[in-house]
N, C-alpha and C positions, 0 to 999 in steps of 0.2 A: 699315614693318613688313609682310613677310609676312601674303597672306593663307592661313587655315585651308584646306588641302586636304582635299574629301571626294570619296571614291567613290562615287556612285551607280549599286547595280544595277540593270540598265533591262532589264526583259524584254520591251519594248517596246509593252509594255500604255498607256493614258492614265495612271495613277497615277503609276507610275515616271518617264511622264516629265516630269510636270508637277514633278513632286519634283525633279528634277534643274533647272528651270526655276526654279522658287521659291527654289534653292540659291542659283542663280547670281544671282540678284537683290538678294539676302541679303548679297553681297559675299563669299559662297567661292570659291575655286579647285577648279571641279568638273570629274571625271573620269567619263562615263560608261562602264558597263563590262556587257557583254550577256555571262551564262554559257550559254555552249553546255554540254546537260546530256544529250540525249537527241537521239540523230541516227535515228530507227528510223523512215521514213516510211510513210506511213498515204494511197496515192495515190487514192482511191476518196474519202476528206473532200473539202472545199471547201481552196485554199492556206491559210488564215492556221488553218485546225484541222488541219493532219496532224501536226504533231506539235505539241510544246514547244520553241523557242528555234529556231524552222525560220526559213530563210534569211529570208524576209518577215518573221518580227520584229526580225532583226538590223535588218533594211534600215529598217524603221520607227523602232525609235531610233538607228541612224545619220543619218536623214536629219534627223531632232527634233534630235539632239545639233550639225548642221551649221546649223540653224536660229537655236538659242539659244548658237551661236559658243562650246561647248566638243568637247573631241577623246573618241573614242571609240573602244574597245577592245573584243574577242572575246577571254574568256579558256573555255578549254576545261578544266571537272570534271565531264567524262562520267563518267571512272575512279570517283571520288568519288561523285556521284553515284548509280550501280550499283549500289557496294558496301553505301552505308549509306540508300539509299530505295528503291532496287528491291527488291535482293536483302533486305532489310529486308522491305518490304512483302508480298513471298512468304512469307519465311518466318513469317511472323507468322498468315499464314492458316494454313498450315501446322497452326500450332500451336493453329487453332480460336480465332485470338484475332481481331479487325475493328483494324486496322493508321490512324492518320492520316498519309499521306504528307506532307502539309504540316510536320508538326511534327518530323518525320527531317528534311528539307528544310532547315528554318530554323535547326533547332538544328547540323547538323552544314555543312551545304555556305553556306549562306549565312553564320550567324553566326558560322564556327568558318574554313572553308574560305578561302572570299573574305575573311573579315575578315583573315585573315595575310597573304593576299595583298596587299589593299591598303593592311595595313601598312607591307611591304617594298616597296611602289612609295614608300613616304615620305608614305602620307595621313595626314591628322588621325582620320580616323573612316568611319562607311560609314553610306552611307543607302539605304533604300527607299520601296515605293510600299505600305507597309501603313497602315493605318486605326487608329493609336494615337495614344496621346501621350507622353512623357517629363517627367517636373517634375524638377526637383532644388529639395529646399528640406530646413532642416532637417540639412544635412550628409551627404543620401542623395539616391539617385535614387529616382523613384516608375512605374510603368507605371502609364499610368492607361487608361480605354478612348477610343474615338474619337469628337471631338464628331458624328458622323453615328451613333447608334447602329443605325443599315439597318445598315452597314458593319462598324460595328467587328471587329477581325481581332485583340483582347489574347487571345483566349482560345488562338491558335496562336502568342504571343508566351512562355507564362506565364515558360519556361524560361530567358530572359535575367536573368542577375545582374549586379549592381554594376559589375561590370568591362565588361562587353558594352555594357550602359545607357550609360557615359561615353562611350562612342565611337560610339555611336548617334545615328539623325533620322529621325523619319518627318514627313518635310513635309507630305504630306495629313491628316493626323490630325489637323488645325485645322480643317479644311475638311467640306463636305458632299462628295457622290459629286455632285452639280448643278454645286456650285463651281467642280470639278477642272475637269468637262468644260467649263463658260463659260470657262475658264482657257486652257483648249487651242483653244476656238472664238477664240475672242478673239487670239491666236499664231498662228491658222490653223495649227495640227499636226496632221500626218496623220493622226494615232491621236483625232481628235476626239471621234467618234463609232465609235472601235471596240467592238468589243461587251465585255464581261467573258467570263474562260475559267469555264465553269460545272463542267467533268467534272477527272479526275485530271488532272494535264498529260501524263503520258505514255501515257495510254491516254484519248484524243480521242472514242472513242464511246461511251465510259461502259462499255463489256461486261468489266468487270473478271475476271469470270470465263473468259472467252473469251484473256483476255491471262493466267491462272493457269494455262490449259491447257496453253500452247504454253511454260510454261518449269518447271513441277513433274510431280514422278509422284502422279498420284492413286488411293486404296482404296477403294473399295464398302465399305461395310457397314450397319449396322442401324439403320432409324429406331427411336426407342422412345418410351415414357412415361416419366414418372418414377415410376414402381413398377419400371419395365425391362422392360415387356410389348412383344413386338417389332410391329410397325407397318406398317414398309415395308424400302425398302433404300435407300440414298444414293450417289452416285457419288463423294463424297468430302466430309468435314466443309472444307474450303477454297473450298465453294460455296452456305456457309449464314454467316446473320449472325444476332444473338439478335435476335429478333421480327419474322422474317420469316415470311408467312403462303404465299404465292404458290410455285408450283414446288416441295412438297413431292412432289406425284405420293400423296398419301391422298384415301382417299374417311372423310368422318366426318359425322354428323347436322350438329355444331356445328364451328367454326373450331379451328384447330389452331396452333397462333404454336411456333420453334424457341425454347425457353427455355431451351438449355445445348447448347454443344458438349464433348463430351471425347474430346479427337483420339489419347488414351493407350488411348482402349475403342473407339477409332474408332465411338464413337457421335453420332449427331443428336438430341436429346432435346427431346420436343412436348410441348405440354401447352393447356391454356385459356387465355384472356387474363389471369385471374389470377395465372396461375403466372409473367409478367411483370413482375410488380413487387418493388421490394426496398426493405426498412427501411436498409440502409444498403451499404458498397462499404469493401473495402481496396486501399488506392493506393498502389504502389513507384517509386521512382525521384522520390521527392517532392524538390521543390526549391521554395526562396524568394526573392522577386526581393529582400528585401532581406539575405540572405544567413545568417539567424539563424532557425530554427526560434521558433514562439511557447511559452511555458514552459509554456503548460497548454494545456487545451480554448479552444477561440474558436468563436464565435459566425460564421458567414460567409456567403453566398449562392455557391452550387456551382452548377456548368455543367458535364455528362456526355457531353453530342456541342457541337458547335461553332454547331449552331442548336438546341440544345435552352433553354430558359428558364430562369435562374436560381433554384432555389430555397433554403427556408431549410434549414441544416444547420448539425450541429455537428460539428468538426473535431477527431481526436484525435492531435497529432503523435507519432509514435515514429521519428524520426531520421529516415532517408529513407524510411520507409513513414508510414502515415497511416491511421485509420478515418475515415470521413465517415457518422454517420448523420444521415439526411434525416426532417426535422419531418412529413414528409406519404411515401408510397412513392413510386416513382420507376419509370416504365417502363421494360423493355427498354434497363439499363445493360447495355453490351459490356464484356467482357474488353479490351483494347488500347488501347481509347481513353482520351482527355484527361479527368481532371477537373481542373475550375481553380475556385481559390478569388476570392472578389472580398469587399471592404469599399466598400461603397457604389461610387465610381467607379474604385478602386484592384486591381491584382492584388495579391492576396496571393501566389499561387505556386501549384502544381499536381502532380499525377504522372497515372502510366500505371496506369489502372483492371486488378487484377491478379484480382481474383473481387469479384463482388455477390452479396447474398441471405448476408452470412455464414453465418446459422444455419440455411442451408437446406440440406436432404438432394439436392438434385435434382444437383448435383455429382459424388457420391458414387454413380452410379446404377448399378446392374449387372442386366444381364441377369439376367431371371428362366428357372428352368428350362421 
């Protein structure tokens, strides 16, 4: 009998590759496959930080994949890539909205991109080096989160349905982040002690805005309150995130936090820390991992950035949008980002944060005369 062929993407981090190591141990026929995604170097970083998927990470899970005696592959979705995570990510600022490149990432180049690919090589499935798990019981798949809760990465997963989950493995998602690396110490692979990538992948120094500059046109216009009393002036709403306090350029007795962009009035809109918080959020582009919206309100624990803490909320589906109001207020939700819903260790499923503070005017803001 044939064994199951899986592709594992190896970006030639420790996880990936111990994933691909675990595979083969498991008795699959594994194909490692490193996506070249972003060739723009960054020559002033250290080698393994100028960019994402730079020759040194090839050459690291090349050499891993020569290691644990399976063959290894460069497939290039730069093109891909661009279209729906860069140029995404821009315009998203753009649009006064805070952008998670990871979740463009996964949902389209990884789980959409590469999975076709490694269909047409003839694989059974594709794997990576994320921090989940998969159950199938019951006649469905489940995402559940990763037994290292340090780690866990469900909340950039939320978007994977039915069909995605069957063809799916995350091998580390058993495991701790300790594990992995005595895995790789223990194999002697090169990537034993590599470090984790902490900043965007394609922009290695973190200055996101400095990489906004060099590829959009940006407008000046008016800081305000939310009564609309003008303040200061901004270099463009694509270099403000909601509750950032730092690099206003105002002088005030007390602290000032950005509590609304609207990039239609090209305005910045400040206010007190209070004016931070919100009873609840409308989320579009909702989706469920097991592929059936719930019939009424549920009961859930929500997650608004990717390290923010789960709290209790209730959950109002209306087809692909969604209310989530939260049992206690909630800081400094962004427009763009992920909320994902969770049942104890389970995703429920998630969307893209479209406005918070429903009932609140500060949206609404205009310039006073």
């Amino acid at each position: 009998m044939d064994r199951a062929k899986v592709v594992v993407a190896m970006s030639g981090g420790v996880d990936s590759c111990v994933a691909a190591y675990l595979l083969k141990e498991a008795g699959y026929d594994v194909v490692g496959v490193t996506m070249r995604l972003w060739t723009v170097e960054q020559p002033d970083l250290p080698p393994n930080n100028r960019r994402c998927c730079s020759v040194e990470d090839v050459d690291d899970a090349r050499r891993v994949c020569q290691i644990i005696g399976v063959p290894h592959y460069v497939m290039n979705l730069e093109r891909e890539f661009k279209a729906y995570v860069v140029e995404y990510f821009c315009r998203e600022y753009q649009n006064g909205r805070t952008p998670n490149p990871c979740l463009a990432c996964n949902d389209k180049v990884k789980f959409d991109f590469l999975m076709q690919k490694a269909l047409a090589l003839g694989a059974d499935g594709l794997a990576t080096g994320h921090y989940a798990r998969i159950q199938f019981n019951e006649g469905r798949y489940r995402l559940l989160k990763a037994q290292d809760p340090t780690k866990d990465q469900s909340y950039v997963l939320y978007a994977l349905g039915q069909e995605e989950l069957s063809r799916l493995q995350f091998p580390v998602g058993q495991h701790t982040k300790v594990q992995t690396r005595e895995i790789a110490e223990r194999l002697s692979l090169p990537v034993a002690r590599k470090p984790d990538s902490q900043d965007i992948c394609f922009i290695p120094k973190g200055d996101y805005r400095a990489f906004l500059s060099q590829r959009i046109q940006t407008k000046p216009g008016n800081i305000v309150d939310s009564r609309g009393s003008i303040l200061g002036q901004h270099s463009g709403v694509e270099f403000f995130t909601i509750g950032q306090r730092h690099g206003l350029g105002l002088s005030n007795p007390s602290p000032l936090y950005v509590v609304a962009l609207i990039p239609e009035e090209n305005l910045v809109v400040v206010g007190p820390e209070e004016e931070l918080f919100s009873k609840d959020l409308l989320a579009t582009k909702v989706c469920y991992v097991h592929g059936q919206e719930p019939s009424g309100p549920l009961e859930v624990m929500a997650k608004v950035r990717h390290r923010a803490p789960e709290v209790k909320a209730t959950l109002y589906p209306m087809g692909t949008s969604a209310e989530i109001r939260f049992h206690t207020p909630q800081r400094a939700i962004a427009p763009g980002q992920a909320v994902v819903f969770y049942r104890d260790e389970e995703v429920v499923g998630g969307g893209i944060i479209d406005k918070a503070n429903l009932r609140s005017e500060i949206n609404s803001v205009k310039i006073g005369e």
